[in-house]
N, C-alpha and C positions, 0 to 999 in steps of 0.2 A: 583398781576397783574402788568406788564412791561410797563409803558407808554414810546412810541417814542417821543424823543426828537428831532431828527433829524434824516433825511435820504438823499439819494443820491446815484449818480453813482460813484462808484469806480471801481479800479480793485486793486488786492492784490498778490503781487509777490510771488508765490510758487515756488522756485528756479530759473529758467529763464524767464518764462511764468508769465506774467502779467492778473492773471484771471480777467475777467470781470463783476463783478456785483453789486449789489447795496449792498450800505454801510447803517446800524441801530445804532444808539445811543441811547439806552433807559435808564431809572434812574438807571438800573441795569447792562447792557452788552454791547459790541460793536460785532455786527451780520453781517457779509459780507457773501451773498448768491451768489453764482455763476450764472450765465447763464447758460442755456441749453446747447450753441454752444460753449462752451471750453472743452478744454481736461481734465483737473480737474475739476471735479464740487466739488458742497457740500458745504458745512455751516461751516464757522468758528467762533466761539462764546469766547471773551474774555470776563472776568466779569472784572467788573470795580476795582476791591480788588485784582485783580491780578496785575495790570498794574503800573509800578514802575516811569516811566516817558514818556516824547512825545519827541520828535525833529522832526523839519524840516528838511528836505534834497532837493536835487538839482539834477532831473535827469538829466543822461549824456549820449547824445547820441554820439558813437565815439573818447566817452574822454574828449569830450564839451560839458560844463555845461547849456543846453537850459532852461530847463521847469522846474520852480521852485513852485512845484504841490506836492512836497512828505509831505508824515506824516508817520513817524516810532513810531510804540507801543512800546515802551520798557517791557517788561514783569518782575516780581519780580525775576523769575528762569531766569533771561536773554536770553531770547525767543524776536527775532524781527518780528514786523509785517512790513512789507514796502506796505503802501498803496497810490493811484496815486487820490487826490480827487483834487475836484473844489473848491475854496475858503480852504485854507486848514488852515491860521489863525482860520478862524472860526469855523472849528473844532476842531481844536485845544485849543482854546477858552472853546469851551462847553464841550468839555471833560474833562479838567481840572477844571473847575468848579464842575460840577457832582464829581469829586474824592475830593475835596474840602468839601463836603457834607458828 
């Protein structure tokens, strides 16, 4: 059984489109579930044994660097996830701990 460690509103860029949904960190996976009202929906499911590193990034609107809100999944197969959260140290934080474990 999966316990949540952490949840939240994210959105996760699938090519240009920023999907909008809520972001899962349990002892096991990170789970970003779409909204209804986007044009991609669906479930994206990393396991934590997949994930090779994180970094911060800086989105840019226009080429200007505004809103420093990113978290990139690094994947082992070098698969990026580009996700836009609230507080993103502190997922970053807890995510790394958990792969720590």
């Amino acid at each position: 059984m999966e316990n949540i460690v952490k949840q939240g509103m994210a959105n996760l860029f699938k090519g240009k489109e920023g999907v909008g949904g809520k972001l899962y960190l349990t002892d096991q996976q990170l789970i970003h579930k779409a909204h209804k009202a986007n044009i991609q929906r669906g479930k994206v499911e990393i396991n934590l044994i997949d994930i090779d590193h994180l970094e911060l990034y800086t989105n840019k609107i226009f080429g200007i660097s505004l809103i420093k809100n990113g978290l990139m999944v690094v994947a082992k197969d070098g698969k990026q996830y580009k996700f836009v959260v609230n507080k993103r140290e502190d997922w970053k934080r807890e995510i790394e701990r958990l792969l720590e474990n």
